[in-house]
C-alpha positions in Angstrom: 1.5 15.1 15.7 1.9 18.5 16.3 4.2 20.7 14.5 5.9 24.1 15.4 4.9 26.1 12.1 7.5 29.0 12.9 10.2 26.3 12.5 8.5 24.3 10.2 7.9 27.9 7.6 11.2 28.6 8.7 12.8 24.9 7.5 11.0 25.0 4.2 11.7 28.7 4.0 7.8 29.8 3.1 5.5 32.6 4.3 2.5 30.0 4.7 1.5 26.7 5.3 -1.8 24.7 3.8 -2.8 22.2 6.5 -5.6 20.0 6.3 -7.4 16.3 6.5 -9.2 14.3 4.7 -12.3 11.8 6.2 -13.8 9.0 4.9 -17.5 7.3 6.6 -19.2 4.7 4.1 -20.2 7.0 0.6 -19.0 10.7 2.4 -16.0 12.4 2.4 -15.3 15.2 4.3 -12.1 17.4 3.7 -10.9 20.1 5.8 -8.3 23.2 4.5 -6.5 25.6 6.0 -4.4 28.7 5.4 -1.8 29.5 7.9 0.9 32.4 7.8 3.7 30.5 9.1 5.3 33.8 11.1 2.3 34.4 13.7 -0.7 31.5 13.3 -2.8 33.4 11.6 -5.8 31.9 9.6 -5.6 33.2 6.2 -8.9 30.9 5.8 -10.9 27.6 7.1 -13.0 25.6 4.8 -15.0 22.4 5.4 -16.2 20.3 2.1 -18.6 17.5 2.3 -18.9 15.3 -0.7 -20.0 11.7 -2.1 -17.0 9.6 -2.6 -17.8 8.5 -6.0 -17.1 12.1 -7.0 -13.7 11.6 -5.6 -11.7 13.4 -8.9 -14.2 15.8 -9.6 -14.2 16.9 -5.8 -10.2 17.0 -6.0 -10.5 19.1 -8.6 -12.9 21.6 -7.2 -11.4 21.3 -4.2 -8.1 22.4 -5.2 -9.7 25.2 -7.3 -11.4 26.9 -4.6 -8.2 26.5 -2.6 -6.3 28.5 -5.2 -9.2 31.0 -5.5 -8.6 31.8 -1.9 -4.8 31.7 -2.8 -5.8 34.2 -5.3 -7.9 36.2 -3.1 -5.6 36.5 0.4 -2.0 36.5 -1.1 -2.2 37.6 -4.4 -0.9 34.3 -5.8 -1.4 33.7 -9.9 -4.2 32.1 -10.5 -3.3 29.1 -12.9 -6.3 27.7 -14.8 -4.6 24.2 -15.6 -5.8 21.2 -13.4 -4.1 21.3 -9.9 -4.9 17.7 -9.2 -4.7 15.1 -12.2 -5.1 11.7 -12.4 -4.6 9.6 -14.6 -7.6 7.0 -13.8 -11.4 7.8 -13.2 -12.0 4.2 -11.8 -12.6 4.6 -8.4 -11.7 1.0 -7.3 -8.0 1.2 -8.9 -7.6 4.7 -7.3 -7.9 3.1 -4.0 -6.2 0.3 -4.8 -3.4 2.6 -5.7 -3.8 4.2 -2.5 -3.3 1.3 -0.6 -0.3 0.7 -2.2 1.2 3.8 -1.7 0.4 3.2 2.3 2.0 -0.1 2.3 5.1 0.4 0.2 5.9 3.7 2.9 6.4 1.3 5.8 9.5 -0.4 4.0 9.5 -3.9 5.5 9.4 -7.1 3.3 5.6 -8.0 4.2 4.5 -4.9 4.0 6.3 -4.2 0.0 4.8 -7.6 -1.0 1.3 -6.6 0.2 1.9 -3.3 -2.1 3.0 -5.0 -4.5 -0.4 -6.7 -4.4 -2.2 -4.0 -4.7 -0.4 -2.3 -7.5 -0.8 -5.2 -9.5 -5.0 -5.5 -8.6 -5.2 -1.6 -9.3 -3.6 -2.4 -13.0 -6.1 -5.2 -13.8 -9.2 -3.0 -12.8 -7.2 0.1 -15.1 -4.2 -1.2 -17.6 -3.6 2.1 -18.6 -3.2 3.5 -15.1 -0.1 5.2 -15.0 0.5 5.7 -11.2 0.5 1.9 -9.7 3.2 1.1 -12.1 5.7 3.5 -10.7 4.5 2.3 -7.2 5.4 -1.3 -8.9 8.8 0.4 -10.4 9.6 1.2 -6.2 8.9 -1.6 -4.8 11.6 -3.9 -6.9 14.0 -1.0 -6.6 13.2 -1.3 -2.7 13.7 -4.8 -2.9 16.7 -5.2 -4.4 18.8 -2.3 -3.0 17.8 -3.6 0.4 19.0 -7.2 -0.4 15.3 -8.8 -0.3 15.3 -10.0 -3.6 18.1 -10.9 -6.2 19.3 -7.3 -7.3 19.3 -8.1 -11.0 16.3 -9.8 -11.0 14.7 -6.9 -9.2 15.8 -4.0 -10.6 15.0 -5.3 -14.1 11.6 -5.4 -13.1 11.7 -2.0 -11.5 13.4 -0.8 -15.2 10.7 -2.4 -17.2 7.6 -1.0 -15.2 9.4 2.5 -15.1 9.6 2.4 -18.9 6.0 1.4 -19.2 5.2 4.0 -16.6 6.7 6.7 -19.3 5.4 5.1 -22.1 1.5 5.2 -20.5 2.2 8.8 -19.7 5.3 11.3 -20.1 3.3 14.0 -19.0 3.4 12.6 -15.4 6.0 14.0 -13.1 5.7 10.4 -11.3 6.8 8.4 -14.5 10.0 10.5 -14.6 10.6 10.4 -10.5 10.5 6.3 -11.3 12.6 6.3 -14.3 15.2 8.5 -12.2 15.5 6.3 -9.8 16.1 3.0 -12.2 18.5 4.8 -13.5 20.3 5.8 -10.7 19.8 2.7 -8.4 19.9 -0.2 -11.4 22.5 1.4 -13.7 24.3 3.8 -11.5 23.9 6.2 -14.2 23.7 9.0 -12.2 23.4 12.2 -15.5 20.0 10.5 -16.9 18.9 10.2 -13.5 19.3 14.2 -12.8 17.8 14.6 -16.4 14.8 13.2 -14.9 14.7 14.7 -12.1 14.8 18.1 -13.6 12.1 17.0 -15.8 10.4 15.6 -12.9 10.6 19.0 -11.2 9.7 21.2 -14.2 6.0 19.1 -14.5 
């Protein structure tokens, strides 16, 4: 899809835009980044980076660090030293399990939230301790039972209960607190601890 990047720097009221895309063939992964000044087009930089998908996290993280190098570099941006793309999993197989999850539970139809749903679930058995497929689990239910798909209580007491666990695994995670907002807002209508965790949400 194309996009007008005056109006779209304009919209989100920034100077530049990051664009980019991500390829995957068999064991490779190709990612492409690039810097655009939102005002005239111009290339602040182009990169290509070819990698082994097994090294998925560490090529994230490398990825993201030369991409705030050049930050750094072309804009005078801060350079911060912490880790720009965390995860909470280094199993491959529940990262892309996750993944397929998060594609499914975007399209918002029944079949397609029970199909993520699945996926979350597989994700947790290859990783218990996987934060990230439990607030795509917390979602889902909330999904399900605002929309009138499922019996509201039963379905946003599951969407409670895997947003507390999410928090529980990991209160460091801007995710758990963006699920735990929601439950709170959607299940309980409790609409102060819901912009408590979005603030917190925000701040991480």
């Amino acid at each position: 899809m194309d996009v007008d990047l005056r109006e779209l720097g304009s919209k989100l009221k920034v100077n530049y835009v990051l664009e980019g895309s991500v390829r995957r063939s068999a064991s490779k992964v190709r990612v492409t980044a690039q810097l655009i000044k939102a005002s005239d087009g111009f290339h602040g930089f182009s990169e290509v980076y070819n990698r082994e998908i097994k090294d998925i996290f560490e090529v994230q993280d490398e990825i993201s660090g030369k991409i705030a190098q050049k930050l750094t570099d072309k804009i005078g941006i801060q350079k911060n030293e912490k880790v720009l793309a965390p995860t909470s999993t280094k199993n491959i197989e529940a990262y892309e399990l996750y993944l397929k999850g998060r594609f499914n539970i975007s399209k918002g139809s029944l079949e397609t939230t029970r199909a993520a749903i699945q996926f979350f679930e597989a994700a947790i058995r290859k990783d218990t301790n996987f934060v990230l497929p439990y607030t795509g689990l917390s979602t889902c239910y909330m999904f399900l039972g605002g929309s009138g798909l499922m019996n509201a209580n039963e379905a946003f007491t599951k969407a409670k209960e895997f947003s507390s666990k999410a928090v529980i695994l990991d209160e460091s995670d801007s995710e758990t607190h963006l699920a735990l907002a929601k439950s709170y807002f959607w299940c309980d209508w409790d609409f102060e601890k819901a912009g408590s965790e979005i603030g917190e949400a925000m701040r991480l």
